[in-house]
C-alpha positions as CSV (number, residue, x, y, z in Angstrom):
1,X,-48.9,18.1,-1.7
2,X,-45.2,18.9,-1.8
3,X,-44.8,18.5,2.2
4,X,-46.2,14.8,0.9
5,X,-43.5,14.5,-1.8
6,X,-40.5,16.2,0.8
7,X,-41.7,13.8,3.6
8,X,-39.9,9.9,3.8
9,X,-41.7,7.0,5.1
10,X,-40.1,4.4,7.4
11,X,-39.9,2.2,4.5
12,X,-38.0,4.8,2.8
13,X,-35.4,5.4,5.0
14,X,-34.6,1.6,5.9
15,X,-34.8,1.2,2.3
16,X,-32.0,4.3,1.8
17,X,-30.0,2.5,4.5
18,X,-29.9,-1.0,2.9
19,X,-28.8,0.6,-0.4
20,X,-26.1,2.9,1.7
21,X,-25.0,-0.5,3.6
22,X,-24.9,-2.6,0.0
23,X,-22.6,-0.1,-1.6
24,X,-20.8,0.2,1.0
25,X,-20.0,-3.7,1.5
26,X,-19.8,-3.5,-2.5
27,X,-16.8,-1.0,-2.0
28,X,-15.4,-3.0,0.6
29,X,-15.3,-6.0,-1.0
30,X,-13.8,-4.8,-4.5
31,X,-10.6,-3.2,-2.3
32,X,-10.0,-6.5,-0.3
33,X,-10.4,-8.3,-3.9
34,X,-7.5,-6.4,-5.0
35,X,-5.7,-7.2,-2.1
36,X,-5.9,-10.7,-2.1
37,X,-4.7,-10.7,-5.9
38,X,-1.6,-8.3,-4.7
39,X,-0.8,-11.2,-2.0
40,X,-1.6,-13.9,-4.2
41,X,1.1,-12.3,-6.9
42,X,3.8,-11.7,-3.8
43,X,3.4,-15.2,-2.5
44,X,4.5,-16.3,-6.4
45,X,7.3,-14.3,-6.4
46,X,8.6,-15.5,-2.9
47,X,8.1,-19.2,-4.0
48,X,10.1,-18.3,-7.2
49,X,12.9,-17.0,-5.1
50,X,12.8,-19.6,-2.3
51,X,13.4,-22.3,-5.1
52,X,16.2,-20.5,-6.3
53,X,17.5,-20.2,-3.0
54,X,17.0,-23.8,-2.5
55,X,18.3,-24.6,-5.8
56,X,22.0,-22.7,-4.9
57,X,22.2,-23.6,-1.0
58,X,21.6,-27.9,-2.8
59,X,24.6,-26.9,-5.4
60,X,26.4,-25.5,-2.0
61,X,26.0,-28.2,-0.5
62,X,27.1,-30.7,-3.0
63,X,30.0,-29.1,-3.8
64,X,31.1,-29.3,-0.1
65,X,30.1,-33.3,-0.3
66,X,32.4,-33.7,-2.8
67,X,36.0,-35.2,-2.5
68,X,39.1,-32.7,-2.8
69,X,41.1,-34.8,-3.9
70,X,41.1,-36.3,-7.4
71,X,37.7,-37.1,-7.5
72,X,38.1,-40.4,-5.3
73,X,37.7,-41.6,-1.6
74,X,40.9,-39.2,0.0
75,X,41.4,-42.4,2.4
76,X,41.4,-44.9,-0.1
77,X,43.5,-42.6,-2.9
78,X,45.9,-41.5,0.0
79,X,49.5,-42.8,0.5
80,X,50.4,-43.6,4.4
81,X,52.9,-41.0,5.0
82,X,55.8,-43.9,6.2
83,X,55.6,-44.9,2.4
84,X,57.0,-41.3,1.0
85,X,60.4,-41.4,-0.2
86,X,61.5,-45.4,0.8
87,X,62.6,-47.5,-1.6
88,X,60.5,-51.0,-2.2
89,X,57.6,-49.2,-1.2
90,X,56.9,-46.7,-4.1
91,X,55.6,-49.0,-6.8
């Protein structure tokens, strides 16, 4: 009787292999849970910075947009330079 008990039946063994093969894609699945959540936290943290970046390259940009000179058109605000310094043509 205890060769009976020592011995395994097919059934046993493709039974043992199932429950070997379930824990294993168990396992496998829990680590590439965890991965997924670390990418899905890096991806936030990219799309914080890339608004900021977009945010200061916009106020770059603006800033370069706008006029130098006294906050107006600097053709229109602009004196033609045969005016400077003749009388009549100063007023």
């Amino acid at each position: 009787m205890a060769d009976r008990d020592e011995q395994t039946t097919p059934s046993d063994d493709r039974l043992r292999r199932v429950e070997e093969q379930q824990a294993f894609a168990d396992r496998a699945s829990e680590e590439l849970s965890g991965e997924v959540y670390e990418l899905m936290r890096r991806l936030e943290r990219l799309g914080k910075r890339m608004d900021g970046l977009e945010s200061r390259i916009d106020s770059l940009i603006e800033a370069l947009e706008e006029p130098r000179s006294g906050g107006g058109d600097p053709a229109v605000d602009e004196r033609p330079p045969h005016s400077a310094g003749r009388p009549g043509l100063d007023r």
